[in-house]
Gaussian input, Z-matrix of N, CA and C with variables (Angstrom, degrees):
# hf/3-21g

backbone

0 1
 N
 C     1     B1
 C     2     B2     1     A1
 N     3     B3     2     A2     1     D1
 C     4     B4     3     A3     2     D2
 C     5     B5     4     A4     3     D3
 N     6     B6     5     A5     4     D4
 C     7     B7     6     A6     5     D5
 C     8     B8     7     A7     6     D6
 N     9     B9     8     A8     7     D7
 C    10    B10     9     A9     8     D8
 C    11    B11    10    A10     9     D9
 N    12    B12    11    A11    10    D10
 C    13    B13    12    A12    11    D11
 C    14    B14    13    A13    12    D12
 N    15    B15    14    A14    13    D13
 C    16    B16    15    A15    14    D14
 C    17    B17    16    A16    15    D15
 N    18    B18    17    A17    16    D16
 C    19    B19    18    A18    17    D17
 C    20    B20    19    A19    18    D18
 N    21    B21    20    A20    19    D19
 C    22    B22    21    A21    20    D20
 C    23    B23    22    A22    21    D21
 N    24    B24    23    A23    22    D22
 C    25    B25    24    A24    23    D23
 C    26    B26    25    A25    24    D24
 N    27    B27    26    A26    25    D25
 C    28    B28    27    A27    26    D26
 C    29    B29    28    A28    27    D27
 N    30    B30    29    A29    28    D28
 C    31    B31    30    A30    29    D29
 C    32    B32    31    A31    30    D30
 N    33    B33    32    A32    31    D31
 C    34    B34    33    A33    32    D32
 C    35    B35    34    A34    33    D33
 N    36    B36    35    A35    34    D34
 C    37    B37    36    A36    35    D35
 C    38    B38    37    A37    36    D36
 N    39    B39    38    A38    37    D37
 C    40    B40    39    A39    38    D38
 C    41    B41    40    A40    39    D39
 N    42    B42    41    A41    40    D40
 C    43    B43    42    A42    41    D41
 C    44    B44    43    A43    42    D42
 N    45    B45    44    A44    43    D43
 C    46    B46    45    A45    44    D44
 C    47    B47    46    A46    45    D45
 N    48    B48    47    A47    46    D46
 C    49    B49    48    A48    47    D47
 C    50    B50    49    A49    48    D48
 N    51    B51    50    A50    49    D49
 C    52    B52    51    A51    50    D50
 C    53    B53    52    A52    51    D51
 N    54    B54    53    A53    52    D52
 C    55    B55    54    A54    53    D53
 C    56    B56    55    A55    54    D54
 N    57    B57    56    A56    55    D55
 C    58    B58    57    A57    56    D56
 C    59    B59    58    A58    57    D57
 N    60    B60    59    A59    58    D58
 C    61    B61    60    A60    59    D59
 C    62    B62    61    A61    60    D60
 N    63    B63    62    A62    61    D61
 C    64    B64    63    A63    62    D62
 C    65    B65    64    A64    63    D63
 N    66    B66    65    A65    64    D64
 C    67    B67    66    A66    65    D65
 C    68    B68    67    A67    66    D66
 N    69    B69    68    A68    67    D67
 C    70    B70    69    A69    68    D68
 C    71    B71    70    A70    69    D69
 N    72    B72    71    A71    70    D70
 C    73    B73    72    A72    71    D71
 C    74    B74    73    A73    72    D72
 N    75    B75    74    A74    73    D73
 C    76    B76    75    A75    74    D74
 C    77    B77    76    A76    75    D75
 N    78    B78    77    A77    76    D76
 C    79    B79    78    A78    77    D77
 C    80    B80    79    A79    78    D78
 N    81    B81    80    A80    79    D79
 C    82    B82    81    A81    80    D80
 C    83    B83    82    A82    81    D81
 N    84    B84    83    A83    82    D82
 C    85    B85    84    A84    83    D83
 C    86    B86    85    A85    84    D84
 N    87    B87    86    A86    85    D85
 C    88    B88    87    A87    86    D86
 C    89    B89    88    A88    87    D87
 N    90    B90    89    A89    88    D88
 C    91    B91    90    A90    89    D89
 C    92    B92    91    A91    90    D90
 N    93    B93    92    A92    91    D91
 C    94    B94    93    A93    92    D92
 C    95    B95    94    A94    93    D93
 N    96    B96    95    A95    94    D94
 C    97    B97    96    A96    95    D95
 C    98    B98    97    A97    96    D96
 N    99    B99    98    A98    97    D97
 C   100   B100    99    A99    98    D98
 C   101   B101   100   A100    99    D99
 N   102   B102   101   A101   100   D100
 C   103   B103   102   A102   101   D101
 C   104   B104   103   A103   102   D102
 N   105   B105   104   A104   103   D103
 C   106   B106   105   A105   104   D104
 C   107   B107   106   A106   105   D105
 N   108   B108   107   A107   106   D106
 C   109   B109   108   A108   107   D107
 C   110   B110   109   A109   108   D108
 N   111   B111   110   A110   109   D109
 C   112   B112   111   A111   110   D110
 C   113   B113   112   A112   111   D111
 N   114   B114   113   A113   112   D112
 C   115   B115   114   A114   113   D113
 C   116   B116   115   A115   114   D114
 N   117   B117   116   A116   115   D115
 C   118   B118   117   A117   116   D116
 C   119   B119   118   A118   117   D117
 N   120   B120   119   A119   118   D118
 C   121   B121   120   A120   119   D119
 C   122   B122   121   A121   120   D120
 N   123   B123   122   A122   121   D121
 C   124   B124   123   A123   122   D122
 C   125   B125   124   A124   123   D123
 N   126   B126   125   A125   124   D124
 C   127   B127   126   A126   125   D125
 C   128   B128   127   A127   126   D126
 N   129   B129   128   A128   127   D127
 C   130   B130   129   A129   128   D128
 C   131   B131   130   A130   129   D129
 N   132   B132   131   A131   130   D130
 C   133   B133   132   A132   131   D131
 C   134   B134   133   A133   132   D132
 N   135   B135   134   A134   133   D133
 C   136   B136   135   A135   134   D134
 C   137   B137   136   A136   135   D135
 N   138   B138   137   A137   136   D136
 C   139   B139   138   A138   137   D137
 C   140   B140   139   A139   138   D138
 N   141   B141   140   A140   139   D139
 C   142   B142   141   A141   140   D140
 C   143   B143   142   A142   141   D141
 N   144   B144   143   A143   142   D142
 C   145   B145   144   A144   143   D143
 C   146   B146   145   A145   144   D144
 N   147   B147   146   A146   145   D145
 C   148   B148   147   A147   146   D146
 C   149   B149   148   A148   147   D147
 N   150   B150   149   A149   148   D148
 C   151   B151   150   A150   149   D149
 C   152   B152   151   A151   150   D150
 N   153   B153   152   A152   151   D151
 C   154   B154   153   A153   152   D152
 C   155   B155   154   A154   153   D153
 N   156   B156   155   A155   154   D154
 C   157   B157   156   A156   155   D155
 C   158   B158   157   A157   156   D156
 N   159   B159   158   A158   157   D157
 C   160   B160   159   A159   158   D158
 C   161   B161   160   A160   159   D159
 N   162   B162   161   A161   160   D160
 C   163   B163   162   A162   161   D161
 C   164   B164   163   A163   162   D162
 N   165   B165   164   A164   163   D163
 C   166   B166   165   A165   164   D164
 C   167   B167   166   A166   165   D165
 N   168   B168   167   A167   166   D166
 C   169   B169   168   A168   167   D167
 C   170   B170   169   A169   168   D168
 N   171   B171   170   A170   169   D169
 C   172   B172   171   A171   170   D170
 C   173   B173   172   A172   171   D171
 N   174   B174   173   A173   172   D172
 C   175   B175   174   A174   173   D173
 C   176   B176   175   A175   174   D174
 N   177   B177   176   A176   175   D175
 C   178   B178   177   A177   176   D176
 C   179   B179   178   A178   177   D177
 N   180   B180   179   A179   178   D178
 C   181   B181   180   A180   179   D179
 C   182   B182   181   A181   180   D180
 N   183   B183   182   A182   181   D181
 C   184   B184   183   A183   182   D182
 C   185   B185   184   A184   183   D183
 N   186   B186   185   A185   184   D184
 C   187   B187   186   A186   185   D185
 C   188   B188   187   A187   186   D186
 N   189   B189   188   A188   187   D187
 C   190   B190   189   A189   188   D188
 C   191   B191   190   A190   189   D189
 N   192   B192   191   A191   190   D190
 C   193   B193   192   A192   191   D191
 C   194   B194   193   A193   192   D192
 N   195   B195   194   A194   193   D193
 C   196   B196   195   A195   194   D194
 C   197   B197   196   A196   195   D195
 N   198   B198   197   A197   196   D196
 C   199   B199   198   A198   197   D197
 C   200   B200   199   A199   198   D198
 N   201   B201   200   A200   199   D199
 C   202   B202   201   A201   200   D200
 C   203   B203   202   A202   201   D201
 N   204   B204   203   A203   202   D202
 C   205   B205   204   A204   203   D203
 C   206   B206   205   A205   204   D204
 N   207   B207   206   A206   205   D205
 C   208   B208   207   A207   206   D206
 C   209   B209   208   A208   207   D207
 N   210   B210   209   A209   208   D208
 C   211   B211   210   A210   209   D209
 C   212   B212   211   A211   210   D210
 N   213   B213   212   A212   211   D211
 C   214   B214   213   A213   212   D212
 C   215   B215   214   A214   213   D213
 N   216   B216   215   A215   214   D214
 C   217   B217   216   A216   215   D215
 C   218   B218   217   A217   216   D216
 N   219   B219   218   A218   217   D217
 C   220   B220   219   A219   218   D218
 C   221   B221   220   A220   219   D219
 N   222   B222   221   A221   220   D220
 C   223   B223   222   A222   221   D221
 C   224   B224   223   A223   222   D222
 N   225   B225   224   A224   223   D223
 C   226   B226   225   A225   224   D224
 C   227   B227   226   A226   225   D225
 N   228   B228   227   A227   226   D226
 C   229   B229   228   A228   227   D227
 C   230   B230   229   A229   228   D228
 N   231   B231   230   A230   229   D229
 C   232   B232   231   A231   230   D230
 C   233   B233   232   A232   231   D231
 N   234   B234   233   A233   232   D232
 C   235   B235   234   A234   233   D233
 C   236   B236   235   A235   234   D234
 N   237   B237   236   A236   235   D235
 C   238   B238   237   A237   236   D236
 C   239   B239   238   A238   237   D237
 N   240   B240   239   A239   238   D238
 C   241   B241   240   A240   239   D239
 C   242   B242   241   A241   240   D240
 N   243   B243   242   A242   241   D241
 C   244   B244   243   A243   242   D242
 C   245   B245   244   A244   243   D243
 N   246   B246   245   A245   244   D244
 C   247   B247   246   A246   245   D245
 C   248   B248   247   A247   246   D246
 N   249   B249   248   A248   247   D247
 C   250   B250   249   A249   248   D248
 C   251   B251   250   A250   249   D249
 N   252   B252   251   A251   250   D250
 C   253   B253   252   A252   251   D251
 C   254   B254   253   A253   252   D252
 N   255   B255   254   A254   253   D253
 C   256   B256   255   A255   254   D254
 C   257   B257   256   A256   255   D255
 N   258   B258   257   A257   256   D256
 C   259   B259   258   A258   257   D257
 C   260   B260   259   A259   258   D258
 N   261   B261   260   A260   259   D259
 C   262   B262   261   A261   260   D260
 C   263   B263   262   A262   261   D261
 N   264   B264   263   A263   262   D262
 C   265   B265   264   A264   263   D263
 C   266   B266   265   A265   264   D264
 N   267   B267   266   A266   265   D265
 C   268   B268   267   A267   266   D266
 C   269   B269   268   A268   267   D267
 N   270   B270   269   A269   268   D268
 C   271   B271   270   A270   269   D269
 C   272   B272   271   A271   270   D270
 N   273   B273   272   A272   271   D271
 C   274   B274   273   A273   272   D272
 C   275   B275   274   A274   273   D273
 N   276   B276   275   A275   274   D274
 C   277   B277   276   A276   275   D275
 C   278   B278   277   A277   276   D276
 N   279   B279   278   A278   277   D277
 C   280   B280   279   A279   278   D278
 C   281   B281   280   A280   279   D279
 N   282   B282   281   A281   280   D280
 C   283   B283   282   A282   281   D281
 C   284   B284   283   A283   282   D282
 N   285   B285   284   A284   283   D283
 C   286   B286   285   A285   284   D284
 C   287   B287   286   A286   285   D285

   B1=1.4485
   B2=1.5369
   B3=1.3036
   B4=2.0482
   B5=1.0154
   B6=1.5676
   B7=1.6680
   B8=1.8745
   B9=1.2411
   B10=1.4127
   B11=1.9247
   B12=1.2093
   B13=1.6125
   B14=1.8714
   B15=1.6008
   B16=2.0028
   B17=1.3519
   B18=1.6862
   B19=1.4307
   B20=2.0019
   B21=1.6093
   B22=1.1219
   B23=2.0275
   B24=1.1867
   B25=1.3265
   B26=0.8786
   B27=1.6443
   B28=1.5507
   B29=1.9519
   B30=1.4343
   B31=1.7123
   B32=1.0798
   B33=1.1555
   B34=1.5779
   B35=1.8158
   B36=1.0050
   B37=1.6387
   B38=0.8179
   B39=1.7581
   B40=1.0256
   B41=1.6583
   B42=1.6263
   B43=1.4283
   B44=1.3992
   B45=0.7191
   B46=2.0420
   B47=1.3398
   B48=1.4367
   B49=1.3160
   B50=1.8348
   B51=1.2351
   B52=1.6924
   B53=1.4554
   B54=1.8373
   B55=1.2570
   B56=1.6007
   B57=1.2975
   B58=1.3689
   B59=1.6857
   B60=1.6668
   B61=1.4988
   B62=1.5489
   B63=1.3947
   B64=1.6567
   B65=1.0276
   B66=1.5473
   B67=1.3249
   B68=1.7892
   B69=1.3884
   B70=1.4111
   B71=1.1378
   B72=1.1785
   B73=1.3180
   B74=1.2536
   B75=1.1067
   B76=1.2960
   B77=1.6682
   B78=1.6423
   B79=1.7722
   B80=1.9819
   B81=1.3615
   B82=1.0339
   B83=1.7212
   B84=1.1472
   B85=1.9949
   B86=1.3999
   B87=1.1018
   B88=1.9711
   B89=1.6984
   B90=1.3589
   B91=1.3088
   B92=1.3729
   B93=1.7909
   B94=1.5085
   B95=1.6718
   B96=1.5285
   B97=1.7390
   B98=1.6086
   B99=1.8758
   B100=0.6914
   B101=1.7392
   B102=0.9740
   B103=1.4182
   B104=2.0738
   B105=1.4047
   B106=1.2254
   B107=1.5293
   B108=1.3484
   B109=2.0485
   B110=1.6280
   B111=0.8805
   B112=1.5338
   B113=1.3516
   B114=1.3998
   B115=1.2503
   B116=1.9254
   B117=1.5014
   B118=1.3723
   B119=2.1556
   B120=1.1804
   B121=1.5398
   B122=1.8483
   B123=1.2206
   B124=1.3265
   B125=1.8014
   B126=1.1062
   B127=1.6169
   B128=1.6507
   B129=1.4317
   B130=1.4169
   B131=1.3881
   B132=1.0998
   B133=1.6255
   B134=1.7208
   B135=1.1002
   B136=1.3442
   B137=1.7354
   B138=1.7562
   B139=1.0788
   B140=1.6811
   B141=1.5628
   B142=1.8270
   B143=1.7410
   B144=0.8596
   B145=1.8346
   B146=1.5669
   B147=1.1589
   B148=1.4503
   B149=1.5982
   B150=1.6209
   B151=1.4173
   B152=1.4404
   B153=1.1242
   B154=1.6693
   B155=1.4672
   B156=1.5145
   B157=1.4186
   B158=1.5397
   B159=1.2825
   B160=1.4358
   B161=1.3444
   B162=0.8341
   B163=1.5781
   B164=1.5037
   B165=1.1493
   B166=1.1509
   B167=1.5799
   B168=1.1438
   B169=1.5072
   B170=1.7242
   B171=1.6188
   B172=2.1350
   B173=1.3584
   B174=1.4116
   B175=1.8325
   B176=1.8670
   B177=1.3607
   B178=1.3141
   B179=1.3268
   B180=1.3047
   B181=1.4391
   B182=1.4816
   B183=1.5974
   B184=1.8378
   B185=0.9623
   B186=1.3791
   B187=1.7562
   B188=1.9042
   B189=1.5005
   B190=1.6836
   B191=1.7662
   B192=1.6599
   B193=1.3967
   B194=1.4593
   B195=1.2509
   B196=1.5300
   B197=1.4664
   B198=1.3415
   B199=1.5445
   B200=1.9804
   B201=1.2373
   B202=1.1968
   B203=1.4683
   B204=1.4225
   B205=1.3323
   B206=2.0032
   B207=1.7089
   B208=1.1084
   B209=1.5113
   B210=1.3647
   B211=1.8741
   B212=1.1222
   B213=1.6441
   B214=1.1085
   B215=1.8416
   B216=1.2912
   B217=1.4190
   B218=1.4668
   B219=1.4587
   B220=1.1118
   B221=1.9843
   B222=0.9859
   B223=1.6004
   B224=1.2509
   B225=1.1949
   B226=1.7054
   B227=1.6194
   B228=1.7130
   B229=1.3365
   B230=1.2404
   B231=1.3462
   B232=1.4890
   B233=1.4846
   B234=1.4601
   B235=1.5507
   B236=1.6794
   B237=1.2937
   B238=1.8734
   B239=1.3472
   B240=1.0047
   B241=1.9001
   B242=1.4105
   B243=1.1231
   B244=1.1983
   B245=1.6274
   B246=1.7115
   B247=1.3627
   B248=1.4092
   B249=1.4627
   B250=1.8163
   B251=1.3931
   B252=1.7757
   B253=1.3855
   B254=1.9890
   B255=0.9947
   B256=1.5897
   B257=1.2112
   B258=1.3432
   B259=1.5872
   B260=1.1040
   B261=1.4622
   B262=1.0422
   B263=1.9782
   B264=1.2519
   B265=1.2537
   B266=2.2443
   B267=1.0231
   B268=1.4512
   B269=1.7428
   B270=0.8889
   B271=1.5047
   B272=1.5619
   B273=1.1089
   B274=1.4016
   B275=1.6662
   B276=1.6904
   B277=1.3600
   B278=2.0879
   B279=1.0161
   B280=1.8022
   B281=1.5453
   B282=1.2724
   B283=1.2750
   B284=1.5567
   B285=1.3771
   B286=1.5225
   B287=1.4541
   A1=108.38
   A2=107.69
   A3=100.44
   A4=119.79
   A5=114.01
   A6=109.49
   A7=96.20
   A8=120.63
   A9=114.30
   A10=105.89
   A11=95.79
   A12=89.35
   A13=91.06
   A14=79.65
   A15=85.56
   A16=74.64
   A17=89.55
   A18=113.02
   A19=101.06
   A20=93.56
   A21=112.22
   A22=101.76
   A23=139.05
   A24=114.36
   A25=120.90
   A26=109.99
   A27=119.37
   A28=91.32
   A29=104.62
   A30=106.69
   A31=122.32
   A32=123.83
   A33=131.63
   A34=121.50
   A35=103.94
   A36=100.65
   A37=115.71
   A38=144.74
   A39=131.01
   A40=109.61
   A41=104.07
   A42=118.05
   A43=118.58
   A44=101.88
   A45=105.41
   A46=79.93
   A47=135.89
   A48=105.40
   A49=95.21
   A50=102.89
   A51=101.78
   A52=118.70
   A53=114.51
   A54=127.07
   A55=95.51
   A56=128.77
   A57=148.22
   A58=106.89
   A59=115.35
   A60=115.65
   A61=123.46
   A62=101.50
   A63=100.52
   A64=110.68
   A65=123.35
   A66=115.35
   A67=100.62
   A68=103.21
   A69=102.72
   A70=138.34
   A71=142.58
   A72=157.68
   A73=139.11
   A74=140.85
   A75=131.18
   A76=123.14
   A77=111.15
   A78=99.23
   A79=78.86
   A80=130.15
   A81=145.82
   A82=102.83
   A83=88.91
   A84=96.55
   A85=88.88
   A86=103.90
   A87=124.21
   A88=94.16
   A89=109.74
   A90=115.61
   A91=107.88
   A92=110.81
   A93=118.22
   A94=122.16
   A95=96.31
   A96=89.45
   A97=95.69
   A98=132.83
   A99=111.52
   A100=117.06
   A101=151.32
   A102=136.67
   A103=92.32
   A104=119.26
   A105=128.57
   A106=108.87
   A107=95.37
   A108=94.92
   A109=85.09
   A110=134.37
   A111=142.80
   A112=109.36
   A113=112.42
   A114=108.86
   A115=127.10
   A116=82.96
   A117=115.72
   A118=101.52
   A119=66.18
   A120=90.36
   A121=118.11
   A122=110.16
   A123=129.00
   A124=127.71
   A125=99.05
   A126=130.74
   A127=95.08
   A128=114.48
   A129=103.60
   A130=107.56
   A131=130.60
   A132=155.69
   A133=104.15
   A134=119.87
   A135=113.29
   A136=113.08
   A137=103.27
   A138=96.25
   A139=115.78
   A140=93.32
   A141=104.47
   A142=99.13
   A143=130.33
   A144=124.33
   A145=115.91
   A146=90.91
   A147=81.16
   A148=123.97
   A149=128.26
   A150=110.71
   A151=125.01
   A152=130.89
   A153=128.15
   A154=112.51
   A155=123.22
   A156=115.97
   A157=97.35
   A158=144.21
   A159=146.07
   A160=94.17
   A161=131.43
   A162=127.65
   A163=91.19
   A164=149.49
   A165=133.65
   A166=135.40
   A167=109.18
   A168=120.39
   A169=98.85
   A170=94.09
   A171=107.07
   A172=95.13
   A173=115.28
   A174=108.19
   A175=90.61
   A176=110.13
   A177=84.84
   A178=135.96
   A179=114.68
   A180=141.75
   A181=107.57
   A182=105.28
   A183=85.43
   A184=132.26
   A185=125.45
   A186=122.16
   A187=100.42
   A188=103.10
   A189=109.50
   A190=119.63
   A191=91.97
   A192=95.39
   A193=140.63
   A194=114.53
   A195=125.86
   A196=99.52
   A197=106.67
   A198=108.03
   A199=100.70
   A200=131.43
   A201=139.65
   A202=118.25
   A203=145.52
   A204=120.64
   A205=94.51
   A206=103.93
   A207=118.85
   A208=108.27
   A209=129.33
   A210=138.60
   A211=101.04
   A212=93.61
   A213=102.10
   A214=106.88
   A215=129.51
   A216=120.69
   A217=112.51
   A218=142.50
   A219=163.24
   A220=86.04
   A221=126.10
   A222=106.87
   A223=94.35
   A224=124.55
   A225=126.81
   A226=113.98
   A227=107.92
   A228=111.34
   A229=123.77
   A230=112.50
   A231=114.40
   A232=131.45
   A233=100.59
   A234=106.21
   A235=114.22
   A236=110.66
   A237=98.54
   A238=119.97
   A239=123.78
   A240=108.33
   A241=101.07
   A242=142.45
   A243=130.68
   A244=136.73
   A245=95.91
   A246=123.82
   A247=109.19
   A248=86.30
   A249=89.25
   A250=130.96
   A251=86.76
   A252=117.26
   A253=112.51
   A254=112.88
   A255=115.25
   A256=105.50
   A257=115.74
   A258=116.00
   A259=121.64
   A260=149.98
   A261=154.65
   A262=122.76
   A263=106.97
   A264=119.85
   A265=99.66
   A266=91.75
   A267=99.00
   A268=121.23
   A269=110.59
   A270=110.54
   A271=120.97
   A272=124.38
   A273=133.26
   A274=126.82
   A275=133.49
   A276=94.86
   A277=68.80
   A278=71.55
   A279=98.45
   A280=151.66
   A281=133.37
   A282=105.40
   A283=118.76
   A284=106.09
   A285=132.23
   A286=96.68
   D1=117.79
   D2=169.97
   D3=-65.43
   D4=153.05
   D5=-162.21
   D6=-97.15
   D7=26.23
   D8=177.18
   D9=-140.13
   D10=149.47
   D11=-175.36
   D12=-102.04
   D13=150.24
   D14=178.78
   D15=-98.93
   D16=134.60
   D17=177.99
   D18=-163.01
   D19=119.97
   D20=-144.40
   D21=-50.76
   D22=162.14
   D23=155.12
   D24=-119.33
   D25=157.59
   D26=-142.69
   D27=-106.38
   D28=128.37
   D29=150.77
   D30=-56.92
   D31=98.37
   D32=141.10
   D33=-10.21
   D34=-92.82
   D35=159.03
   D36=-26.40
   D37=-65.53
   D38=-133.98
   D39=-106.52
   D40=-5.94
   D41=146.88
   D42=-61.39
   D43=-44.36
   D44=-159.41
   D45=-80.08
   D46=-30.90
   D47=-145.97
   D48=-95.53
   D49=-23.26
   D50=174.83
   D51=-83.71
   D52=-3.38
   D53=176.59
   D54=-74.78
   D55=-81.37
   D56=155.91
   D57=1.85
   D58=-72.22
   D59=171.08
   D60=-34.98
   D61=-36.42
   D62=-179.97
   D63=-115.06
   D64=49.50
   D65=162.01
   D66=-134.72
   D67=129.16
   D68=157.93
   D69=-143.86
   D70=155.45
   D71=-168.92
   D72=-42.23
   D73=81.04
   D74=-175.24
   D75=-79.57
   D76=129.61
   D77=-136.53
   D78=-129.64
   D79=126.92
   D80=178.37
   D81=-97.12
   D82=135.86
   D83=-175.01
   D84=-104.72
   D85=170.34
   D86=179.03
   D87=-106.00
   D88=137.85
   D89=154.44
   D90=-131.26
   D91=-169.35
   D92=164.04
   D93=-104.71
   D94=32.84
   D95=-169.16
   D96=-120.85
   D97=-31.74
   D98=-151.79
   D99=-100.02
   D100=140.98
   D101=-148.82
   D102=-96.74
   D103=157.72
   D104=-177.03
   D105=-61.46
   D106=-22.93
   D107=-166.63
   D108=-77.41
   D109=-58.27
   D110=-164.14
   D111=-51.99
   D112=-36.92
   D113=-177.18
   D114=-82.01
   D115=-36.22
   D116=169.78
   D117=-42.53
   D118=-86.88
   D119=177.04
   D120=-26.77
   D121=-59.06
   D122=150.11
   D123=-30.51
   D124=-50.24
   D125=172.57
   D126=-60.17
   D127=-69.90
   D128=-150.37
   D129=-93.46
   D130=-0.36
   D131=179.81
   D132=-89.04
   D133=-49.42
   D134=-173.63
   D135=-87.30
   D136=-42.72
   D137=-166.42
   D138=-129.45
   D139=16.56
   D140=160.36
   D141=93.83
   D142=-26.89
   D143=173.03
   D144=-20.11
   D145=129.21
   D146=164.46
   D147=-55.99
   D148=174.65
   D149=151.52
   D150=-68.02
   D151=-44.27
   D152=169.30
   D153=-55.79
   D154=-32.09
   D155=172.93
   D156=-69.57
   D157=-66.00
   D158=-160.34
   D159=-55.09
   D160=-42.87
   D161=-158.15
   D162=-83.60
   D163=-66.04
   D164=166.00
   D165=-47.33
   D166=0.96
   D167=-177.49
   D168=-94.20
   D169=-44.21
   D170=-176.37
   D171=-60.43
   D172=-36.40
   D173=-165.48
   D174=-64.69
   D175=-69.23
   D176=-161.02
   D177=-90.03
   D178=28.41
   D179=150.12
   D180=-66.10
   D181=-59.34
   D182=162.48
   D183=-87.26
   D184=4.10
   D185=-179.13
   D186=-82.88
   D187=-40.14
   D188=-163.28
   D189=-114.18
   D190=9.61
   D191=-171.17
   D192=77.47
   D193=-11.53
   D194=158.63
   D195=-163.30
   D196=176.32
   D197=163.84
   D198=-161.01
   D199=138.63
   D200=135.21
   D201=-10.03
   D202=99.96
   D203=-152.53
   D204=-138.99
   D205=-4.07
   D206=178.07
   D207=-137.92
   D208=173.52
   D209=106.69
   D210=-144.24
   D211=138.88
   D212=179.70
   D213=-156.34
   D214=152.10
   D215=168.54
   D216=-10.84
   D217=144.99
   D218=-135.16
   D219=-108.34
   D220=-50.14
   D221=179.29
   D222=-66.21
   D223=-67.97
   D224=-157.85
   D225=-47.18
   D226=-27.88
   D227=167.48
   D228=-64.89
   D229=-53.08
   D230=172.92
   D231=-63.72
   D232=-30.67
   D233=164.91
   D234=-63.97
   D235=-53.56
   D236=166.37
   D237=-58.73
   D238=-45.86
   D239=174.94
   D240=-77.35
   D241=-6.18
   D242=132.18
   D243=-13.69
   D244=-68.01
   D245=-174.80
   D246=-78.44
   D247=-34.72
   D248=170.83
   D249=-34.67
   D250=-69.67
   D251=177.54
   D252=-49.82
   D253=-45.05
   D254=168.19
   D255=-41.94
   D256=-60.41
   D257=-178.56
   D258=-57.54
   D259=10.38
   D260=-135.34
   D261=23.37
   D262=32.38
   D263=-163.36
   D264=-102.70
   D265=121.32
   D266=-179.96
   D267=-76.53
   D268=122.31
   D269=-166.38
   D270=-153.72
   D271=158.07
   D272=-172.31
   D273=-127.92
   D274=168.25
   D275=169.01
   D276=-148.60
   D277=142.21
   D278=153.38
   D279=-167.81
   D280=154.58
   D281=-154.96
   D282=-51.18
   D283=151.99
   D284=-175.63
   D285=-60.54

């Protein structure tokens, strides 16, 4: 019996780099309609944030006009700006 198993090896790079391909971004725009609690709220309800993380994500959504507020697998992205969008919350997803 050999004392090692052939066991194929895996690229590094070329993991991360096909990990990376299927992940994308879920990107929150700033408007003037939606109030911070709402958004907050939204944040940690859809996609698990803490409240101090959400609340810092709303700040700089309104300080810079959007912010990154997810990545995640390409369904899971679209399903949260999905939910977004119900909320009347404006949002986007694209690759990471």
């Amino acid at each position: 019996m050999p004392d090692t198993l052939d066991v194929p090896r895996i690229d590094e790079d070329e993991l991360l780099g096909t990990l990376r391909d299927d992940l994308y971004s879920v990107i929150v725009w700033n408007d003037d309609v939606n109030t911070f609690a709402h958004v907050i709220a939204a944040l940690v309800e859809i996609f698990g944030h803490t409240n101090s993380r959400a609340e810092a994500l709303a700040w700089r959504v309104h300080n810079t006009g959007k912010a990154v507020v997810a990545v995640r697998p390409k369904d899971e992205a679209v399903a949260g700006m999905q939910a977004l969008h119900r909320r009347g919350i404006q949002a986007s997803v694209e690759p990471a």
